[in-house]
DSSP file (Angstrom, degrees, kcal/mol; ACC not computed):
  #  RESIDUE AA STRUCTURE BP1 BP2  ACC     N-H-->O    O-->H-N    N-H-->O    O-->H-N    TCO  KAPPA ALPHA  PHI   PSI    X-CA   Y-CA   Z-CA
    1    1 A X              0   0    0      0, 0.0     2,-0.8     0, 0.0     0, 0.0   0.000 360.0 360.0 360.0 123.7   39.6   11.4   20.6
    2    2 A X        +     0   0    0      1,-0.2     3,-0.3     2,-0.0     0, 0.0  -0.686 360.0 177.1 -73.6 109.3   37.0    9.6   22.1
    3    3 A X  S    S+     0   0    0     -2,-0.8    -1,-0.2     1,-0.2     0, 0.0   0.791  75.5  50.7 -90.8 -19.2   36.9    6.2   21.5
    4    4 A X  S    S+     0   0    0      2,-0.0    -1,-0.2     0, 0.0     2,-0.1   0.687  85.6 105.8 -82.3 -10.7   33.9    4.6   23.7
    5    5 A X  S    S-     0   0    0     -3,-0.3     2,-0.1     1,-0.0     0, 0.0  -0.468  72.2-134.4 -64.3 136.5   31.4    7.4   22.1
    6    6 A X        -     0   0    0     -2,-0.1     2,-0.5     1,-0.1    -2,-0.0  -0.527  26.2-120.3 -72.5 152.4   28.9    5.8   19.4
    7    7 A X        -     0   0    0      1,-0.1    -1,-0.1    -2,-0.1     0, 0.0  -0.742  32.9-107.9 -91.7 147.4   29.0    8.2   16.5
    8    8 A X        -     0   0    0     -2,-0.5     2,-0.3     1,-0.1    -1,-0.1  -0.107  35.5-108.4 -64.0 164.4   25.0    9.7   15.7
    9    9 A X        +     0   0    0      2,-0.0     7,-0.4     0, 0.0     2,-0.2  -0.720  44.7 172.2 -96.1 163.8   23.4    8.4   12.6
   10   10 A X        -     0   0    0     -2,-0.3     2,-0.4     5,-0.2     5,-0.2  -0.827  17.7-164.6-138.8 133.3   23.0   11.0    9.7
   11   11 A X  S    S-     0   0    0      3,-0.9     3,-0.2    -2,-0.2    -2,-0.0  -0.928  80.2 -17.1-134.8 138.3   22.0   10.5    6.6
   12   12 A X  S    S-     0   0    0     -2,-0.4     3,-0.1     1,-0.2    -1,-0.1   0.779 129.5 -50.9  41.0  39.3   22.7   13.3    4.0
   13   13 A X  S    S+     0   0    0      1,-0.5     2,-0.3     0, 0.0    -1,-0.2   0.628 118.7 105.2  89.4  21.7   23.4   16.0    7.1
   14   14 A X        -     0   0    0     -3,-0.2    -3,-0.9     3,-0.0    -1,-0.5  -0.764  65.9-125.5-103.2 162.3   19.8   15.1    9.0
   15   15 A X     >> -     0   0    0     -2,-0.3     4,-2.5    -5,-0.2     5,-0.8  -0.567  21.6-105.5 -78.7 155.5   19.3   13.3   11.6
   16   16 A X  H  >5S+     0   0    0     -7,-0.4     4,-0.6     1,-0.2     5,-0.3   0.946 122.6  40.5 -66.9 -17.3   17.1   10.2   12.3
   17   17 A X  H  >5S+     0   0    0      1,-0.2     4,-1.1     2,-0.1    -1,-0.2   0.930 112.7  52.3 -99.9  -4.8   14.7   12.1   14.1
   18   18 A X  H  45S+     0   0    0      2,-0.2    -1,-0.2     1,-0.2    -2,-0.2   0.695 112.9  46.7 -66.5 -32.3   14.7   15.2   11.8
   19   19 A X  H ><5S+     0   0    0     -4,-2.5     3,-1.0     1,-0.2    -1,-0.2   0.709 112.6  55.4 -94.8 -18.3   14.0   12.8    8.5
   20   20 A X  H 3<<S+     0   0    0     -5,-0.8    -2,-0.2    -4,-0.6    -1,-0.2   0.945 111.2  39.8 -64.9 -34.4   11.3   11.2   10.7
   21   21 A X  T 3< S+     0   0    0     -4,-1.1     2,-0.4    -5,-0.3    -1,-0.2   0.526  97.1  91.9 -92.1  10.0    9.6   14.2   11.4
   22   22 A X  S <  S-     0   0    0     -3,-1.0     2,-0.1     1,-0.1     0, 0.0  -0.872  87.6 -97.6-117.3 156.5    9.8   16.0    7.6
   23   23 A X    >>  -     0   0    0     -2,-0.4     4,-1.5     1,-0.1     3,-0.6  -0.242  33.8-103.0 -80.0 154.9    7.1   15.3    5.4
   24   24 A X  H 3> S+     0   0    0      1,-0.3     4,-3.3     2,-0.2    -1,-0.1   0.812 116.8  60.0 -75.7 -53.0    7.5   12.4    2.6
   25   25 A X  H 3> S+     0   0    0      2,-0.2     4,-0.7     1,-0.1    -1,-0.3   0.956 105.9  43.2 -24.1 -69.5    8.1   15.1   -0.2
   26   26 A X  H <4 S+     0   0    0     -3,-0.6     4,-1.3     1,-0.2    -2,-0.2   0.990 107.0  58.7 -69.0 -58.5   11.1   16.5    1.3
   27   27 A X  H >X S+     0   0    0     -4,-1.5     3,-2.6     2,-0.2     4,-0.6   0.958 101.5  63.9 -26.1 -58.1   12.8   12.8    2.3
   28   28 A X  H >< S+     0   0    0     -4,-3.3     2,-1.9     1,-0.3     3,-1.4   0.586  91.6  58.4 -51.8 -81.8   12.5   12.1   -1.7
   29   29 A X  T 3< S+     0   0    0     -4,-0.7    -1,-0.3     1,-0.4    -2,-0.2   0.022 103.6  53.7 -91.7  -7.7   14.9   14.8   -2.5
   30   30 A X  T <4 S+     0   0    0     -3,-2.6    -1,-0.4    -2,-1.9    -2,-0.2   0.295  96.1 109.5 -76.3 -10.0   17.6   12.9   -0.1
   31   31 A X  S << S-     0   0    0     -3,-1.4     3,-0.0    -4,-0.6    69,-0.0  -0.239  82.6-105.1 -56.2 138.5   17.0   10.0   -2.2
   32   32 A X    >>  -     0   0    0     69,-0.2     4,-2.6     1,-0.1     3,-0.5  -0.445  44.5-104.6 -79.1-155.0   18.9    8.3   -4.5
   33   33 A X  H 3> S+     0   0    0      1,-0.3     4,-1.8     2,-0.2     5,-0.5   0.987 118.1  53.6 -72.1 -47.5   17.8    9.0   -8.0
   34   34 A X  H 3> S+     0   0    0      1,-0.2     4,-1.3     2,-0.1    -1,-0.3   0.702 110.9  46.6 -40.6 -27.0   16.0    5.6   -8.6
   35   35 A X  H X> S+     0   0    0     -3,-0.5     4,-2.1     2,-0.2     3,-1.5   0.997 111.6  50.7 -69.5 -71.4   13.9    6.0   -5.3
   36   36 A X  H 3X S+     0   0    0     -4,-2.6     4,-1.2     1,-0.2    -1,-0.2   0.802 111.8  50.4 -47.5 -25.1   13.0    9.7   -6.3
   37   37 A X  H 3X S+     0   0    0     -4,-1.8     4,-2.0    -5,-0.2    -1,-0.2   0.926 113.5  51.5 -69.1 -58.3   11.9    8.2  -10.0
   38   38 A X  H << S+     0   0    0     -3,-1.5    -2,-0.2    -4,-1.3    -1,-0.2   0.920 115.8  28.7 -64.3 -45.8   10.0    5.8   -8.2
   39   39 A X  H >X S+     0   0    0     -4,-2.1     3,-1.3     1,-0.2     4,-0.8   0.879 116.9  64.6 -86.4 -24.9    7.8    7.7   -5.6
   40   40 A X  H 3< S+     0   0    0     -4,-1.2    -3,-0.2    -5,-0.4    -2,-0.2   0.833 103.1  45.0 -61.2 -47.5    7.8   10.7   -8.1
   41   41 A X  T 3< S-     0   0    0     -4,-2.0    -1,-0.3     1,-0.1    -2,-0.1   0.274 134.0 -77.7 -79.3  -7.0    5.8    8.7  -10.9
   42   42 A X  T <4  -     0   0    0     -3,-1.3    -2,-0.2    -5,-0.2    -3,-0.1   0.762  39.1-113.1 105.3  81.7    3.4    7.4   -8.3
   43   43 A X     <  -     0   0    0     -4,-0.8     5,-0.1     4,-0.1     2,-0.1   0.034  47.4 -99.9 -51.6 163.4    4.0    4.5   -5.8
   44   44 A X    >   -     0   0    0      1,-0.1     3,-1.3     3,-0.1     5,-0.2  -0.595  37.0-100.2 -75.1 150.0    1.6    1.3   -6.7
   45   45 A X  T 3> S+     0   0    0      1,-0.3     4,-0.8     2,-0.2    -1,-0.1   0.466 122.4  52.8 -32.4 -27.7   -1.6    0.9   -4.7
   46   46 A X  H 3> S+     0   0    0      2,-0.2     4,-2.8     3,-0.1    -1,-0.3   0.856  99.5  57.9 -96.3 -12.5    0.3   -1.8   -2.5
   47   47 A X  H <4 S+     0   0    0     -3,-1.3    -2,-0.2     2,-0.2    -1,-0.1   0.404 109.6  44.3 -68.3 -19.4    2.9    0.2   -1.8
   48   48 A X  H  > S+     0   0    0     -5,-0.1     4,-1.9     2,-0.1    -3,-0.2   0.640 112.6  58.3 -85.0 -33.2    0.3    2.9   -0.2
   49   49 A X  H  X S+     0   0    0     -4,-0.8     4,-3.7     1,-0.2    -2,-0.2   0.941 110.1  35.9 -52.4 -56.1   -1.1   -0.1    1.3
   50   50 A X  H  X S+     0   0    0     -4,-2.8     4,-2.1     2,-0.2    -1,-0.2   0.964 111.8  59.7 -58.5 -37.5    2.2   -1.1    3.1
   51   51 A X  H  4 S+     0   0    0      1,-0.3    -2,-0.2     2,-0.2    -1,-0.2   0.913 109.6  49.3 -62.7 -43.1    3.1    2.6    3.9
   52   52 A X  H >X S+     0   0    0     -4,-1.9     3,-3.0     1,-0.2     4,-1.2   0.973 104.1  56.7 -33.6 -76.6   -0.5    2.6    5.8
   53   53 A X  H 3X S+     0   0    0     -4,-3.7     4,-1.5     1,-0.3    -2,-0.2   0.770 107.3  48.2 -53.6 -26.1    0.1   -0.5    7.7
   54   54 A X  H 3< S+     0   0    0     -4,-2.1    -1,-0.3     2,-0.2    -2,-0.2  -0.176 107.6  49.8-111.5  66.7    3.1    0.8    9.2
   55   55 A X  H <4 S+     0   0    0     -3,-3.0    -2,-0.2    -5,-0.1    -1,-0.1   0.296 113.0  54.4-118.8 -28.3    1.8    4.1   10.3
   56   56 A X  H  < S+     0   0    0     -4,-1.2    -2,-0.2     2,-0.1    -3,-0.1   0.949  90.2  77.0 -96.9 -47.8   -1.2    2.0   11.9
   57   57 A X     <  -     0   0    0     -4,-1.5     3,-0.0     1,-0.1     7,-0.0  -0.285  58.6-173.6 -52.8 122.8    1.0   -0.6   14.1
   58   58 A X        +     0   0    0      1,-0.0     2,-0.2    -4,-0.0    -1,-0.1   0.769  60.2  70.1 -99.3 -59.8    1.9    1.4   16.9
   59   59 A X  S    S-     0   0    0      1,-0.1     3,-0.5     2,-0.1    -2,-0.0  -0.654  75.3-139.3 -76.6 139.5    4.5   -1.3   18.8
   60   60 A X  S    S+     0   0    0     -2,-0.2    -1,-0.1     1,-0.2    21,-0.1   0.204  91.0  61.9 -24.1 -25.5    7.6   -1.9   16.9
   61   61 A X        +     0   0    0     19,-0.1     2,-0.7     2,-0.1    -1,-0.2   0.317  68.8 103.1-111.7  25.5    7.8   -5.7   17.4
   62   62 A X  S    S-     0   0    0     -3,-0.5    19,-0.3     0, 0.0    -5,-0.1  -0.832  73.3-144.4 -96.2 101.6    4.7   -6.5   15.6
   63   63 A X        -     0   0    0     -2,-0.7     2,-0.4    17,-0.1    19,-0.3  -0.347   3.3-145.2 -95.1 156.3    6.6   -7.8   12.1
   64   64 A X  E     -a   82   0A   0     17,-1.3    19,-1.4     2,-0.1     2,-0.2  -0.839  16.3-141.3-111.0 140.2    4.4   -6.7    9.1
   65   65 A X  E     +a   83   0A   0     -2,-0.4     2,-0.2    17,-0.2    19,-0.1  -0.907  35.4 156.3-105.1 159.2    4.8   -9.8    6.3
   66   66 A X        -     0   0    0     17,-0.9    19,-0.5    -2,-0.2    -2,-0.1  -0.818  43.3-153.3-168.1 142.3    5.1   -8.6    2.6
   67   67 A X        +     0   0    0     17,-0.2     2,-2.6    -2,-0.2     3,-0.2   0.422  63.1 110.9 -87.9  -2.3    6.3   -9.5   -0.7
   68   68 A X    >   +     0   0    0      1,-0.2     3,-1.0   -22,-0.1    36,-0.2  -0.300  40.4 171.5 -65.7  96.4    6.9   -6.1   -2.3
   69   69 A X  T 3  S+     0   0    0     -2,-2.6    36,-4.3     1,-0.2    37,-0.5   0.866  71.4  60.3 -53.4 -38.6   10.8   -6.6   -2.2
   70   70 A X  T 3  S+     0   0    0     -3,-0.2     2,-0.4    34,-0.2    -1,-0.2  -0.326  73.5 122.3-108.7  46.8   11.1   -3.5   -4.2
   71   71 A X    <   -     0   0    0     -3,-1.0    33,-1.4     1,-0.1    31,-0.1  -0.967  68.3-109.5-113.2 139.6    9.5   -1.0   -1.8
   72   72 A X        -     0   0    0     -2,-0.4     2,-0.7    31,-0.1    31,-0.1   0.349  27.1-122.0 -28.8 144.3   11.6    1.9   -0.8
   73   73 A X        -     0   0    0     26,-0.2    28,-1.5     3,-0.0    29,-0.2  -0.901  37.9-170.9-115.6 122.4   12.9    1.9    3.0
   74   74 A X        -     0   0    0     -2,-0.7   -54,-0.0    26,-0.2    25,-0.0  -0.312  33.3-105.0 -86.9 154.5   11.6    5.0    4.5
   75   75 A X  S    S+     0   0    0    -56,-0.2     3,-0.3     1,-0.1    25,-0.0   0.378 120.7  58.8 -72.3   1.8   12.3    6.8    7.9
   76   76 A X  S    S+     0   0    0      1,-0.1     2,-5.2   -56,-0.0     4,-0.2   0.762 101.3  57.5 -98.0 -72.5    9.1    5.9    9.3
   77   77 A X  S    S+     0   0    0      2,-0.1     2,-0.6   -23,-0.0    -2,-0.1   0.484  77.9 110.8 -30.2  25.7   10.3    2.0    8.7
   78   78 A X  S    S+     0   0    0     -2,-5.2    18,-0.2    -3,-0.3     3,-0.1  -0.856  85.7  14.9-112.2 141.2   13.6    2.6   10.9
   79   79 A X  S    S+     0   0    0     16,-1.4    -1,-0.2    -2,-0.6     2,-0.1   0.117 105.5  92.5  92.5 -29.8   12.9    0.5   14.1
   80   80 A X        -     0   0    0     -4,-0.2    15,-1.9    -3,-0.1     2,-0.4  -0.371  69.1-120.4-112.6-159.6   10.2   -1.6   13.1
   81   81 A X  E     - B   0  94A   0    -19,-0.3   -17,-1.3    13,-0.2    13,-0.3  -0.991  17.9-170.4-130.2 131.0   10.4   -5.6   11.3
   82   82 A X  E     -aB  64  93A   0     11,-3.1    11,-4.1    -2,-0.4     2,-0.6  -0.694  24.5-140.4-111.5 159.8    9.1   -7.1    8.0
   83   83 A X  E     -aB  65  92A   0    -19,-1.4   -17,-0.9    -2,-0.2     2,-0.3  -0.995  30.1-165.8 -95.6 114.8    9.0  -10.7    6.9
   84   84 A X  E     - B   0  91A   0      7,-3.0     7,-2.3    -2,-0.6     2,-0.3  -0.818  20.8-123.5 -89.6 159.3   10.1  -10.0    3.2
   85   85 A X  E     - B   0  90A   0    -19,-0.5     5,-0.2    -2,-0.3    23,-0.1  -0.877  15.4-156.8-120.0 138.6    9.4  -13.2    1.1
   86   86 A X        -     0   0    0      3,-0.6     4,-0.1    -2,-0.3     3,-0.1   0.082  53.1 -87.0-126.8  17.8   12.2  -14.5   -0.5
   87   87 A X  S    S+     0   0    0      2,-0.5     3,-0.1     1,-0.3    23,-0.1   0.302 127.0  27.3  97.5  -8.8   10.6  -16.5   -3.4
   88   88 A X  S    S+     0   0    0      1,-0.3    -1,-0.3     0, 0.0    22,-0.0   0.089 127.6   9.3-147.8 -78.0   10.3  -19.7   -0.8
   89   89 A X  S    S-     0   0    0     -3,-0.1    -3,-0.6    -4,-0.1    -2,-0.5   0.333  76.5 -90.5 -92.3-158.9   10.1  -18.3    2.5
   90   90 A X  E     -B   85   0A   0     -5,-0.2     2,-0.3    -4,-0.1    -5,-0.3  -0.863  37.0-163.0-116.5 134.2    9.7  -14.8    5.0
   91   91 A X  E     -B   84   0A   0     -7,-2.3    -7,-3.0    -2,-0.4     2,-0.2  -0.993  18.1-115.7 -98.2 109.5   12.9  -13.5    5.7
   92   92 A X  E     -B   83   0A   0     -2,-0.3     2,-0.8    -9,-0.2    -9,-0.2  -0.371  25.2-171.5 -84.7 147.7   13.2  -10.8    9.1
   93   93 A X  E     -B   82   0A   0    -11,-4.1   -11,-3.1    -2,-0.2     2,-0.6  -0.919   8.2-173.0-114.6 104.6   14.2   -7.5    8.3
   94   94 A X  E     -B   81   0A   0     -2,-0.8     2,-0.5   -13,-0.3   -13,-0.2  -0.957  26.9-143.0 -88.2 123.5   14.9   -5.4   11.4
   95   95 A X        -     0   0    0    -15,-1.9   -16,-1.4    -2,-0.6     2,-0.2  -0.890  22.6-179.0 -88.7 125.1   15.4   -2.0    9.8
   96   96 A X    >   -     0   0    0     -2,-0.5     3,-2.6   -18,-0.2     4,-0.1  -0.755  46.9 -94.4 -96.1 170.8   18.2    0.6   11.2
   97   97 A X  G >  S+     0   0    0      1,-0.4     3,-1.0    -2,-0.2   -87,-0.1   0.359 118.9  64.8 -64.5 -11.4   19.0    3.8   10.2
   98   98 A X  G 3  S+     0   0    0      1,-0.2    -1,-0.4   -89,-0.0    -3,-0.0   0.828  89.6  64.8-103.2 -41.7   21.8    2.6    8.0
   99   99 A X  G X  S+     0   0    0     -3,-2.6     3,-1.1     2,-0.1    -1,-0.2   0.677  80.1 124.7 -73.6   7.0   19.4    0.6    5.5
  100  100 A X  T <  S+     0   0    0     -3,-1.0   -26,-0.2     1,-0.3     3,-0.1  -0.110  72.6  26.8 -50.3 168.5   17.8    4.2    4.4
  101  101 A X  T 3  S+     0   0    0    -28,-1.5     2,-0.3     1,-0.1    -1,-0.3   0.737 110.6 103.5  72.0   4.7   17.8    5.1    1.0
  102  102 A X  S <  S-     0   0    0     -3,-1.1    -1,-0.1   -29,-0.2     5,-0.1  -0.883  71.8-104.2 -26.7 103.7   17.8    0.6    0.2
  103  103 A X        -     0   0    0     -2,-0.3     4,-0.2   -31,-0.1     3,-0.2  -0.164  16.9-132.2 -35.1 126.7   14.9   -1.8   -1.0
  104  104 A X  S >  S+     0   0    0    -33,-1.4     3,-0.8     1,-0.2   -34,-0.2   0.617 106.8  67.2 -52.5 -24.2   13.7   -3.8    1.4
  105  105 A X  G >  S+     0   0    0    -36,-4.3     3,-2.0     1,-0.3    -1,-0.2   0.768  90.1  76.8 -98.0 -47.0   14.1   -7.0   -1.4
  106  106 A X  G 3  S+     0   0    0    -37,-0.5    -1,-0.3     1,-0.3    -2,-0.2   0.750  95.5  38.2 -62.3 -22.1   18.0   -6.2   -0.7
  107  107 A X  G <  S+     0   0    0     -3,-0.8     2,-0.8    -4,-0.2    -1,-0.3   0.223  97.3  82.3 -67.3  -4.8   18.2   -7.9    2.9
  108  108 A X  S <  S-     0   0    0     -3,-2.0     2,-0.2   -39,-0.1   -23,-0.1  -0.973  81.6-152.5-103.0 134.1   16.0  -10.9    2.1
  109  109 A X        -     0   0    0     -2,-0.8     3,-0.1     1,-0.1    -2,-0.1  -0.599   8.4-154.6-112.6 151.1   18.6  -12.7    0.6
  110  110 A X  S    S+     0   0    0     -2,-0.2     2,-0.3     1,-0.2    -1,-0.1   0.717  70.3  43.9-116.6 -27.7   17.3  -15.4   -2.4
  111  111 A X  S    S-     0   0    0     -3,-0.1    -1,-0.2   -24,-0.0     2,-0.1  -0.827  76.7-131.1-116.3 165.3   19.5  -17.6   -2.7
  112  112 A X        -     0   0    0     -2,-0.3    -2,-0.0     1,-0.1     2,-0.0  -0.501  31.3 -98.2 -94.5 155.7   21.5  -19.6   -0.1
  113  113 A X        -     0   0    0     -2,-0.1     2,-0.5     1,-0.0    -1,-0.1  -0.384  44.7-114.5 -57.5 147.1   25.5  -20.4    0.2
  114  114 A X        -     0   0    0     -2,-0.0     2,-0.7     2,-0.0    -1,-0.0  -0.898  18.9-148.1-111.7 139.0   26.3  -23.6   -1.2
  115  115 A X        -     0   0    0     -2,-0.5     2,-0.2     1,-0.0     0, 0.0  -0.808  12.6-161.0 -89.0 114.6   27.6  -26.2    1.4
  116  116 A X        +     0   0    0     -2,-0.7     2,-0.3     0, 0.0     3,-0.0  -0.692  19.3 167.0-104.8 136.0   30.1  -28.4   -0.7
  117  117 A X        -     0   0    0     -2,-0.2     3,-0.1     1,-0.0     2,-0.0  -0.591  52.5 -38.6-153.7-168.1   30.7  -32.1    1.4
  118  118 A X  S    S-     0   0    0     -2,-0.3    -1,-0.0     1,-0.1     0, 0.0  -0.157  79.0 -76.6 -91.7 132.8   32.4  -35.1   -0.3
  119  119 A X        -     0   0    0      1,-0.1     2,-0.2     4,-0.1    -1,-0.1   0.303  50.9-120.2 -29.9 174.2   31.9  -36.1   -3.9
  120  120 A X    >   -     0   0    0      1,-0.3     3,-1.9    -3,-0.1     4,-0.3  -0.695  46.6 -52.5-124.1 179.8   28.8  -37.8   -4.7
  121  121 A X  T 3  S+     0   0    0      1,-0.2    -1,-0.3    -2,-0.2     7,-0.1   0.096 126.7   8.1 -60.3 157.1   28.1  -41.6   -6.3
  122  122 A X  T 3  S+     0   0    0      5,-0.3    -1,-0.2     1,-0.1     6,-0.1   0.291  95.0 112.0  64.1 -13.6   30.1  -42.0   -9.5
  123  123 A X  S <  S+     0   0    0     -3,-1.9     2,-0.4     4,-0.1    -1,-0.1   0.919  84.9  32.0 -62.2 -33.2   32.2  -38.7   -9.1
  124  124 A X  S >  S-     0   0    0     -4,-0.3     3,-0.7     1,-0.1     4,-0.3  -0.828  84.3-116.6-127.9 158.5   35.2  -40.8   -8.6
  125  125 A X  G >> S+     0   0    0     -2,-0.4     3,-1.9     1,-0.2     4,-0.7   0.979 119.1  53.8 -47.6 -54.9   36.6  -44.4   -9.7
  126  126 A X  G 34 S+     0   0    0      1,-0.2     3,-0.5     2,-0.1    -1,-0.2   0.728  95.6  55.0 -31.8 -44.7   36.3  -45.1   -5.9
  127  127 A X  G X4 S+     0   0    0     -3,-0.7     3,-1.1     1,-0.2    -5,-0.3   0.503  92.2  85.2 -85.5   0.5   32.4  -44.2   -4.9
  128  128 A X  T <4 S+     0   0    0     -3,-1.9    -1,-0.2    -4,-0.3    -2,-0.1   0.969  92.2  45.0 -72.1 -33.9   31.6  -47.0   -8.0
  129  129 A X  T 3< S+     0   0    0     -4,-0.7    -1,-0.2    -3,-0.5    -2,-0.2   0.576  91.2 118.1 -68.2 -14.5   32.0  -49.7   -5.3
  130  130 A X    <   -     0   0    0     -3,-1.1     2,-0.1     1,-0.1    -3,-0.0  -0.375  63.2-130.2 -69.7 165.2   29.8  -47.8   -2.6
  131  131 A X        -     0   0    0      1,-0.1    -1,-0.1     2,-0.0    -2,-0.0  -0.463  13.1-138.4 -72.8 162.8   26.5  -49.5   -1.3
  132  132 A X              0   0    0     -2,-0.1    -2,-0.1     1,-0.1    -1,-0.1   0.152 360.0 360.0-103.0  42.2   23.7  -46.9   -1.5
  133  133 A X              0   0    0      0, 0.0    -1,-0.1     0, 0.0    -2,-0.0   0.159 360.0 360.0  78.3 360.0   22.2  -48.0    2.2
């Protein structure tokens, strides 16, 4: 067994450059079902809009911003970077081969960890005594 070899991407027995190269039809039917539901019934008018903008950006590090959270990530998205908006901010999304077959909405994370630091005025008998600056 070879341990330094990277294993190849596949997803559902293709390859990345075989799902790049098959027409948008065939890709749904590798989908899961919600995706297939979704392009089947007729993506929304911004959702051709995005699909456009990245067929027309040629370089790869040119990051597209977009709020559709909940548009499919496609093999033509594999390589390139979105700002997704995360209800306050752009969050980047470098797509690899591993997010097919995900929503973009699922890497923009919305909410933050919460940083827990030392009680705050009144929580304790103690903090009644603190100055407040």
């Amino acid at each position: 067994m070879e341990s330094g070899r990277k294993k190849e991407f596949s997803y559902r027995g293709h390859t990345l450059q075989e799902l790049q190269a098959m027409p948008i039809e065939e890709v749904v039917q590798l989908l899961p079902a919600r995706m297939r539901r979704t392009i089947k019934r007729g993506m929304r008018d911004d959702h051709e809009h995005l699909l456009k903008r990245v067929g027309k950006t040629a370089e790869a590090g040119t990051a597209l911003r977009t709020h559709l959270r909940d548009m499919p990530i496609l093999p033509q998205f594999v390589g390139r970077t979105f700002q997704v908006h995360n209800g306050k901010e752009f969050t980047r999304v470098d797509v690899q081969p591993e997010m097919i077959g995900h929503y973009l909405g699922e890497f923009a994370l919305t909410r933050r960890s919460v940083k827990h630091t030392g009680p705050g005025v009144g929580a304790t008998r103690g903090s009644k005594f603190m100055p407040l600056k």
